[in-house]
N, C-alpha and C positions, 0 to 999 in steps of 0.2 A: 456270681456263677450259678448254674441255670443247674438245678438238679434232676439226676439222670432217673431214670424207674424202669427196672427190666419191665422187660414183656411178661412176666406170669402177673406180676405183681399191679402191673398197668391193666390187664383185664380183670384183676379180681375187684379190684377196684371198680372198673367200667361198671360192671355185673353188681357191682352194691349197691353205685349210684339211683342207677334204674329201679333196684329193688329198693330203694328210698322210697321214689314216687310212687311206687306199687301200693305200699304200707299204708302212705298217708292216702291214697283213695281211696284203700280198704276202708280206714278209720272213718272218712269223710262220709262215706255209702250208709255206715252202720248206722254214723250218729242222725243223719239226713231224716225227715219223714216225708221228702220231695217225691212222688213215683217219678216224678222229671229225672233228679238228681241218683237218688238211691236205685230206679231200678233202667231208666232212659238212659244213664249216664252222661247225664248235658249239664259237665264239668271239664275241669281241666287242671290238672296241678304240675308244677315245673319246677327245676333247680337253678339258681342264678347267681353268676360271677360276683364277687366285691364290687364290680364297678357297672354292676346289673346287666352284664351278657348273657342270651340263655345258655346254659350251662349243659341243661342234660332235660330232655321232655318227655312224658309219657302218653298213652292213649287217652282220647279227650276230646275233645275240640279245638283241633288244630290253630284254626286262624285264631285262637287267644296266646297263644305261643309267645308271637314277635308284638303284639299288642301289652302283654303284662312285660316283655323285657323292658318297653318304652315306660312305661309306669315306675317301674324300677328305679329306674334313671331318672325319673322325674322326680322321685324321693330322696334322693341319693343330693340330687342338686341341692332341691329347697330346705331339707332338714339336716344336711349333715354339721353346719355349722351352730346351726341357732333353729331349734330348741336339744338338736341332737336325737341322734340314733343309736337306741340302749339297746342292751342285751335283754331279749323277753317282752321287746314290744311289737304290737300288731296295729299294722297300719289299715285303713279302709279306704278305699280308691275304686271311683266309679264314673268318672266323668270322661265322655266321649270324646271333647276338643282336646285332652292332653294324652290319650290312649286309650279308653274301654271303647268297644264296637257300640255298645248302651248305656243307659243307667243301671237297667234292674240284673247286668251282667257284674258281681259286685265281687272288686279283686280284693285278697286279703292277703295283706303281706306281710310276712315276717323276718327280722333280722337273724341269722345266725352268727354266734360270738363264738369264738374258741380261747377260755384262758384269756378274758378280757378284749380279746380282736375281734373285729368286725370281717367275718372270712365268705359271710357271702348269704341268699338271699332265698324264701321257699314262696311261693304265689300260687293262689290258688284262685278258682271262678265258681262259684256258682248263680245261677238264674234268682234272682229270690223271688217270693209269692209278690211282691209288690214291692211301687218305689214312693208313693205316694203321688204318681201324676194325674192327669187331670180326668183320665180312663184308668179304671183297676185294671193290676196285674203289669203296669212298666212297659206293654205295648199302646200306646196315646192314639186310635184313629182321628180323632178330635183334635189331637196338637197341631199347632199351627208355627208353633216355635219351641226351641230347646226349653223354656223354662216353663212348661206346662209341662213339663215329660218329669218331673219328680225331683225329689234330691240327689244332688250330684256333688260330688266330696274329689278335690285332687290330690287327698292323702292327709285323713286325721288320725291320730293316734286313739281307737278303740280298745286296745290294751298299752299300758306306761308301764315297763319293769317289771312284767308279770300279773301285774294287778288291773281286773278291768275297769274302764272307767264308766261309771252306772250314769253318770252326767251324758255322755257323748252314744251310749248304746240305749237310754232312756229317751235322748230328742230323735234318734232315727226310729226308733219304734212306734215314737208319738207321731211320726210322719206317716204310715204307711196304715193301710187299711187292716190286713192281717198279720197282725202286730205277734200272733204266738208261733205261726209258719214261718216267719221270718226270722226271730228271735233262736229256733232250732236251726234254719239256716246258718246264719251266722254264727252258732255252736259245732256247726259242723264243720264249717271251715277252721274254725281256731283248734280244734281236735285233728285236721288234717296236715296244720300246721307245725302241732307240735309234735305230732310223732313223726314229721320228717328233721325234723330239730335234733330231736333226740335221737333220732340214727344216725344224722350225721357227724352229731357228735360222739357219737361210739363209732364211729371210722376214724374221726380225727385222733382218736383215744390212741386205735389200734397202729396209725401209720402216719402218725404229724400234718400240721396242714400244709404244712412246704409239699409234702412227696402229694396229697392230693388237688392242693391249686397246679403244681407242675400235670398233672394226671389232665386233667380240664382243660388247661391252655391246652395240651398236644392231643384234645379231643375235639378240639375248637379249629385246630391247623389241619389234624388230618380229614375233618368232616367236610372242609373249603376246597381240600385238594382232592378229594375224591371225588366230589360234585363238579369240580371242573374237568379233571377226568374225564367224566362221564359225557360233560359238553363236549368236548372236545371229540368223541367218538360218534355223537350226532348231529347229522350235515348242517348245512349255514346256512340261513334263510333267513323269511318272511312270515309268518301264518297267522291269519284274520279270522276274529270272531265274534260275532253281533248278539245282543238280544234285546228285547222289546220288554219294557213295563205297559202294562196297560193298566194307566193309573183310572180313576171313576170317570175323570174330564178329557183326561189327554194320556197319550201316547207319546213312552218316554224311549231312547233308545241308548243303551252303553257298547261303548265299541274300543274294541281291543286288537295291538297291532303287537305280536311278540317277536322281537326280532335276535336271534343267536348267531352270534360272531364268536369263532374262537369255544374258549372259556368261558364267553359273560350273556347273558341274559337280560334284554331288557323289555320291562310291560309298559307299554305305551296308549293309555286311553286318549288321545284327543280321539276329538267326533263325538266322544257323550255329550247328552243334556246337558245341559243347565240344572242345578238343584230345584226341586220341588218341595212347595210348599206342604208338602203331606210327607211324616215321618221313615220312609224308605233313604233317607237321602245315608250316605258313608263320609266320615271323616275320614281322613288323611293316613290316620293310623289303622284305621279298619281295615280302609281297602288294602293296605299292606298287608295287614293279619292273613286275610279273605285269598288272595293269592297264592299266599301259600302253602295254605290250606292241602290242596292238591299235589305240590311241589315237591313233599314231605313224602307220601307212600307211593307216586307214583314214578319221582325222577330218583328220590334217595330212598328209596325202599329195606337198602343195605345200609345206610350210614348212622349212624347218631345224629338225631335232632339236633340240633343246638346253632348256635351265633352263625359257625362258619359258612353254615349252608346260605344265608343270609349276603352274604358276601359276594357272589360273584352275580346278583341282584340287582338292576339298577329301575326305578318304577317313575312313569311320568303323567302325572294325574293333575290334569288343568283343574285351578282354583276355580269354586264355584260351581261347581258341576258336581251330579250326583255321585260322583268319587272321591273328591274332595271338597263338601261345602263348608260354606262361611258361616260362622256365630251371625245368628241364631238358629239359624235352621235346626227342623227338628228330625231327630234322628233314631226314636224311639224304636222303630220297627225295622233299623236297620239287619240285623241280623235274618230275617223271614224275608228282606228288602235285596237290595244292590248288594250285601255283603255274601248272599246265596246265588245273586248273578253271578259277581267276579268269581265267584266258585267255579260257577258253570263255565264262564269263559278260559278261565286260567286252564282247567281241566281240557277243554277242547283243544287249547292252542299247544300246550304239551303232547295230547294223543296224538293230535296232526304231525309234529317234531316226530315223533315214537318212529308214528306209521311210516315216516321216512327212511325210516332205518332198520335194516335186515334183520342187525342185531340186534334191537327193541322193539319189533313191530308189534310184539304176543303183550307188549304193557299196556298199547291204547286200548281205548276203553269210549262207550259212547257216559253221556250223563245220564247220573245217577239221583232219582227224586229230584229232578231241576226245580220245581217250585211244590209250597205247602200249602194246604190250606186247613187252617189249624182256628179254634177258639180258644177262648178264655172265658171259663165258667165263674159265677160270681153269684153268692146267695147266703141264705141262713142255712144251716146243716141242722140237723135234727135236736141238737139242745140250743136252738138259736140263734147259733154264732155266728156271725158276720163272716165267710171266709172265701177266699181264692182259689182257684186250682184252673191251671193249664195241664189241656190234654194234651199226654205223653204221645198221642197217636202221629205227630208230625216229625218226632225222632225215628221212625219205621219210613221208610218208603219205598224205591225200587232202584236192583240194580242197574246198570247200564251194561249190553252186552259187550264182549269183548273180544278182544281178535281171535279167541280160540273157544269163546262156550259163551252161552246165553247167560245174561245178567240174572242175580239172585233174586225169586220170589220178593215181594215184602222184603228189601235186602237192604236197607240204611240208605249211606252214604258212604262220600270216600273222604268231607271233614273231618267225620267221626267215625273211624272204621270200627267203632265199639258198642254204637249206639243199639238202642233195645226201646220193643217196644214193653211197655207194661200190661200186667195180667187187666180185664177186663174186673176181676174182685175187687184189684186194689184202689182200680178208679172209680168204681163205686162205691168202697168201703170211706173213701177221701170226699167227694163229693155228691148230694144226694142229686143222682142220676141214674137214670136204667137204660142198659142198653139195649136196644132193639136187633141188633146185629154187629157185626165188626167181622167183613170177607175180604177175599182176594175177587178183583172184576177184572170178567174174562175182556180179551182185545185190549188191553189196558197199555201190552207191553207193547213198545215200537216192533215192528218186522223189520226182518234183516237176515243175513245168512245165519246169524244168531240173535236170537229175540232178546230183547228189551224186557228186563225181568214186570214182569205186571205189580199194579199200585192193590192198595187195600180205600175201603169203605166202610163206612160207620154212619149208624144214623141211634140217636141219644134222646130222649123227653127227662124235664123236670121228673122227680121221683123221691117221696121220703123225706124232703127236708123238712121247715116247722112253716114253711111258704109254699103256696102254690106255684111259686114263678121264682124264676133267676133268670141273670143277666148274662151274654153271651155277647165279647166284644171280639166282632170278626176282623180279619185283615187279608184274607188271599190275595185279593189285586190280582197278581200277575199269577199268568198259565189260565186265566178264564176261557179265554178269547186267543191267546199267543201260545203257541207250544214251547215249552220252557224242557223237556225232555227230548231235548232234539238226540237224534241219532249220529253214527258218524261212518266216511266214505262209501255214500250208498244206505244205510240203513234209515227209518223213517225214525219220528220222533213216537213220543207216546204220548196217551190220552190225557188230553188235560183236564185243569182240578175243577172240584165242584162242589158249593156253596149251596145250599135251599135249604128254607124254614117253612115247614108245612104246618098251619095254620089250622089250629081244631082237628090233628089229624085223628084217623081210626087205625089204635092202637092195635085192634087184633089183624090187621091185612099184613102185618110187619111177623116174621123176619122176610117176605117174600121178595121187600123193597120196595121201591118208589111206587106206590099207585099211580098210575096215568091216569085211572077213573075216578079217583077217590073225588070226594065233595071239598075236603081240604083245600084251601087256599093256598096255592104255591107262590110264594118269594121268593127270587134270586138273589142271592147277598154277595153282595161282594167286599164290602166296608163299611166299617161302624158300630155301634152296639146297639145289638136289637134285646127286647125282652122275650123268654120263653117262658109261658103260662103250661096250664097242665094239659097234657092231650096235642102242645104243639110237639113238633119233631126238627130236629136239628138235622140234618145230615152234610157230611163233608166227605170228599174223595180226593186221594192224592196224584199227583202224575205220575204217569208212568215210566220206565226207563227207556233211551234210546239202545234202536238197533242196530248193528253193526253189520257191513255191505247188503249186496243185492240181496231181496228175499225171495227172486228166484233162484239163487244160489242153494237156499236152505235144503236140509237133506229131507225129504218127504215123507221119509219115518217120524222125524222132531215134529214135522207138523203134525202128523197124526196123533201121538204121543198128547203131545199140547190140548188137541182137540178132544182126544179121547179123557184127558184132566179135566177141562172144563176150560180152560186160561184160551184157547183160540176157539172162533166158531168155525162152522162148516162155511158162512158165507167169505168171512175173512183167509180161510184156507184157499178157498177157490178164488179168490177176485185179487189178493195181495201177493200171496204163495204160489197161488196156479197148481195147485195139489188139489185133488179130485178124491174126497173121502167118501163111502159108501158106510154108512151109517149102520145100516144093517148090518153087516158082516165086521165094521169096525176094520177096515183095510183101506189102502190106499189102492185105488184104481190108475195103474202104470201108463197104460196106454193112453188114458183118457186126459193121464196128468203133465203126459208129454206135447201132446197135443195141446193143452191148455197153456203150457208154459208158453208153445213155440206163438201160439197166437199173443200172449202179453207182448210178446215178444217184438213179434210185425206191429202192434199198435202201438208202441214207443218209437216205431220206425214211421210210423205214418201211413201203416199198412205197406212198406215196401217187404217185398221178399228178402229173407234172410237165403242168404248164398250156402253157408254153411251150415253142417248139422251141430243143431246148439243140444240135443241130449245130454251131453257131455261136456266139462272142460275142454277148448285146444289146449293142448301141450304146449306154451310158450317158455322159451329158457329165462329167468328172471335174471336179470343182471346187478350189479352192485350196486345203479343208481336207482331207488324207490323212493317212487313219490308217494303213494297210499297201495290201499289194497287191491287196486285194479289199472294201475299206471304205473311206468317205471321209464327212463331213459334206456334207449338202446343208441348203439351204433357210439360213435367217438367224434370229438372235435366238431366240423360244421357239417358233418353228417348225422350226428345226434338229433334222434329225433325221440317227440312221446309215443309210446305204446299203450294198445290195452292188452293187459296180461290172457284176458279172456278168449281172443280170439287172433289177439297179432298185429293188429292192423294198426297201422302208423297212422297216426290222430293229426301232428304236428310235426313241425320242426320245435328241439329242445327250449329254442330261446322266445316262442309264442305264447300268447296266451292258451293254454289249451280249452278254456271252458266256450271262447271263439270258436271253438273247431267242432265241438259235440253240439248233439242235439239235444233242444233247449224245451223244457216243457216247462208250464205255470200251473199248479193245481190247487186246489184248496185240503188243508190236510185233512179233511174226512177221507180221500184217498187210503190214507192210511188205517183206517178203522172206525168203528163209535168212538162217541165221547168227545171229538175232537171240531166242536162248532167255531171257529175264528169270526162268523156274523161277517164273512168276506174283506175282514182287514188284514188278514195274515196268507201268504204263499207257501207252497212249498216251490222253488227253481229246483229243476230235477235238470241231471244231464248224463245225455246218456251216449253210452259207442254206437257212432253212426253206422258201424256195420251189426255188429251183434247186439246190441240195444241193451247193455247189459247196463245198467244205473250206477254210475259210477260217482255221484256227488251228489247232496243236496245242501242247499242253503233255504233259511227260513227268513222272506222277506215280506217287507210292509210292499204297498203298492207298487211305490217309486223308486226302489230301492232296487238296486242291482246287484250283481255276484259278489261273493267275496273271494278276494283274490290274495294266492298264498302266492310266496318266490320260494323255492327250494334251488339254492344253487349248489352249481356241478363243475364238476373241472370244465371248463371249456363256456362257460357260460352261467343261464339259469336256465328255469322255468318258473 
């Protein structure tokens, strides 16, 4: 018989659980000396079923969620009979083919017992300083196969009964280059471990584990039926989302088709690559992680984490392919790799769903820091000592604007909607470096009716340690050359990343920024590990966030605003915005900016005259069926047709394609601002209402590549 728990007693519960995983992140922060971990927060700690379901999750980095549930269960299978699973033991699990997205992402697991029972399970992640691969620091540009990329463990017992074991925590320390950052790592997870242990065992104290496994199961039932709910209230479709790697040789592409019936959800990658030989490639379990990622604060915003939400899920990820490869492949930069696309795509293909819907249009969102470009410092520190550190600066990046306000500054992501970047002190007081600067760059953010929150930049020289040089292993790749911040219905994408080692540079021209005249010998890097001697300069910049619809929409105060911040210029005011700023007086010039709008305006037309006066929204009645922010079904039955909400005018018929029906432009996305060189391998496809010219879509294509094409069906048909 299934035991009942009122309602007061079912949320006080709920409310402890969470405050479980609160405690032990606290505990984990404290004990950490990571600026990654303690002040980046690029961890994750979770509660998990007896039979390894997620149970209950906290803020973190989401796509580790459904990744350590599988780990779980991976342990549960291989140990529970033979050598067995004790009360106070801690297991270490890090291997990507049976669940971790990496190696140096190292899950630490622990059993919780109640009075002898095995009642259920605490996982935690953090990054460690190194795994011992073939490149310090657990990102491998140099792998070629998994087994260059470090130690990888599918669950040994690190702690037996309490007691650690100095045999099995002594060979992974002899494996790994910064043997004393690592060693505090792993201290800090078996302290996050245990005080969720011991809280949970003071719940089970206070209210038996019957009344809290019953608590869990119907937080498990109600989290599936709520998230079906929720499907169920957003329309049935289709909606496609592309993105390009541009790896050092080749040009990779992953493509995603989401299609929602009903209740159920399913993520359909065929059309991706083939796995590559260069460690970006996702395991099987990643990419599941990576998906969800998004799924979590964007569709369940209101529910509890856990198992259920997982459920009404179905993911189809061709073997072999950079979503799911095959042993060996190496997968070391998966995380910075494919596992930060399916991010970007999962994200998109959900806003699309959103934007369809009346009642959820204000949740879409364009992407947020679509790609990083991040190193890994590697030297002697001032008394000598050999050590690691990854700059915290790739946990910061930009929001994506959203249906109702411009994406945040420097504003994270939506993996981790906790992330932080670290003080500029702590990343010098940790590695000897100085920093020359660390800003917000202006044009950075995509344009849109709502801008694209703008990236930050940093440029860094050797400094202080007992060497004049340290090692710097790059990996950006993707967003060089491919906008990876793409924007969404209508908004542009934002600036992409940037890589350069300036060679003998002059220290004093800096904080000013890049000398175009300097004598310094400029690098472009894009992969690898290069060395930086004294007086070179490191600099890296991140993308920026997509912007959300037309950016002549935008209210011409915001751009002024902007401008007068620093974050838009006067030229991108006028030539993106079509806002006409007088500098001197610091105002927007009305007339001049009406004029200027009307003209982008016939130039998206082909120079045809606009019929109506566009100063102004038309008044169009919006009806039930929405397709995004500037389209919607009118009329009924085989009279249904597409609309543009902007000026009225009937585009199609309902069951057309409509992107056939608008005007079709190719541009290169410098269009959209600086920053944004593709060297003419990348598009922006803009399409716009053949009467009022208003941009109502874009897609980011390679050459040969054509539209993508969403269904949204309607009673009476599609579109």
């Amino acid at each position: 018989m299934v035991k009942r728990v009122d309602p007061f007693t079912f949320e006080i519960i709920r409310h402890k659980l969470f405050s479980v995983i609160e405690e032990a992140v606290i505990a984990l922060e404290n004990v950490s000396g990571s600026p990654v971990a303690a002040e980046g927060h690029d961890l994750m700690v979770a509660l998990y079923g007896a039979e390894g379901e997620l149970l209950m999750a906290g803020l973190g980095y989401l796509h580790h969620l459904t990744a350590a549930a599988r780990a779980v269960q991976h342990l549960i299978k291989s140990y529970s009979e033979e050598p067995g699973i004790f009360q106070d033991d801690v297991y270490f699990f890090n291997d990507p083919y049976t669940a971790a997205l990496h190696a140096p992402d190292v899950y630490l697991i622990s059993p919780i017992h109640w009075q002898g029972k095995l009642t259920g399970f605490v996982a935690n992640f953090v990054h460690v300083s190194d795994i011992g691969g073939i490149d310090p620091g657990g990102f491998c540009p140099s792998a070629r196969e998994c087994y260059q990329e470090g130690f990888a463990s599918r669950g040994i017992k690190i702690v037996e009964r309490g007691k650690l074991r100095r045999d099995v925590m002594d060979t992974i320390l002899n494996l790994v280059r910064d043997s004393g950052m690592v060693a505090l790592d792993l201290k800090s997870q078996m302290a996050a471990n245990h005080t969720a242990k011991e809280r949970m065992q003071g719940i089970y104290r206070s209210y038996g584990t019957e009344t809290v496994e019953t608590v869990g199961k119907e937080l498990i039932a109600q989290s599936e039926a709520l998230l079906r709910q929720r499907l169920k209230e957003l329309p049935d479709g289709e909606w496609r989302a592309r993105e390009y790697y541009d790896l050092p040789d080749k040009i990779c592409r992953i493509e995603l088709t989401a299609k929602k019936m009903v209740d159920s959800l399913t993520y359909d990658f065929t059309g991706t690559s083939e796995q590559s030989p260069y460690g970006i490639n996702c395991c099987n379990w990643a990419t599941w992680g990576a998906l969800f990622a998004p799924i979590f604060p964007l569709l369940a915003y209101d529910m509890t984490w856990n198992e259920g939400l997982t459920r009404p899920v179905t993911m189809i990820a061709p073997e072999g392919t950079l979503v799911n490869c095959r042993r060996p492949a190496p997968v070391s930069i998966a995380t910075l790799g494919v596992v930060q696309v399916v991010n970007n795509l999962s994200l998109i293909v959900i806003s699309k769903m959103l934007g369809a819907s009346q009642k959820y249009k204000d949740r879409a969102t364009a992407i947020w820091i679509g790609a990083r470009s991040t190193a890994k410092l590697f030297g002697l520190n001032q008394e000598g000592e050999y050590i690691g550190h990854a700059a915290a600066e790739a946990l910061a990046g930009s929001g994506g604007a959203r249906a109702f306000r411009d994406g945040v500054d420097v504003g994270g992501e939506i993996p981790n909607v906790v992330s932080r970047l670290a003080n500029v002190e702590t990343q010098e007081l940790r590695f000897p470096q100085l920093y020359l600067y660390r800003r917000c760059v202006p044009d950075s953010g995509g344009p849109g009716k709502y801008r694209g929150g703008v990236s930050h930049e940093y440029a860094i020289t050797p400094h202080g340690g007992a060497s004049d040089s340290c090692k710097a292993s790059l990996y950006p790749g993707k967003g060089i050359r491919c906008p990876h911040g793409s924007g969404i219905f209508g908004g542009y994408p934002g600036c992409h990343t940037g890589s350069v080692v300036l060679r003998d540079g002059n220290i004093s021209e800096f904080p000013d920024g890049l000398p175009a005249t300097s004598a310094a010998k400029q690098e472009n890097i894009g992969w690898g590990i290069v060395e930086l001697n004294r007086n070179d300069i490191l600099y890296l910049r991140m993308t920026g966030g997509g912007g959300y619809g037309d950016p002549l929409e935008r209210n011409p105060e915001l751009v002024l605003r902007d401008v007068l911040s620093g974050l838009v210029s006067v030229q991108v005011a006028s030539d993106v915005y079509g806002v006409i700023v007088d500098a001197g007086s610091e105002t927007v010039n009305l007339a001049a900016t009406n004029r200027r709008k009307q003209a982008l305006r016939r130039r998206r037309l082909g120079g045809k005259h606009i019929a109506i006066e566009m100063a102004t929204r038309a008044q169009v009645p919006r009806t039930a069926s929405r397709i995004n922010e500037y389209l919607q079904i009118a009329g009924s039955g085989k009279r249904a047709f597409v609309q543009c909400t902007w000026c009225g005018l009937k585009i199609c018929a309902a069951g057309a394609n409509w992107k056939e029906h608008a005007i079709t432009w190719k541009s290169l996305p410098e269009v959209a601002g600086p920053l944004r060189d593709s060297q003419g391998l990348f598009l922006l496809m803009k399409f716009f209402c053949p009467q009022c010219g208003t941009l109502l879509d874009i897609d980011v294509v390679s050459e040969n590549d054509g539209p993508l094409l969403d269904r949204v069906h309607i009673q009476g048909g599609e579109l």
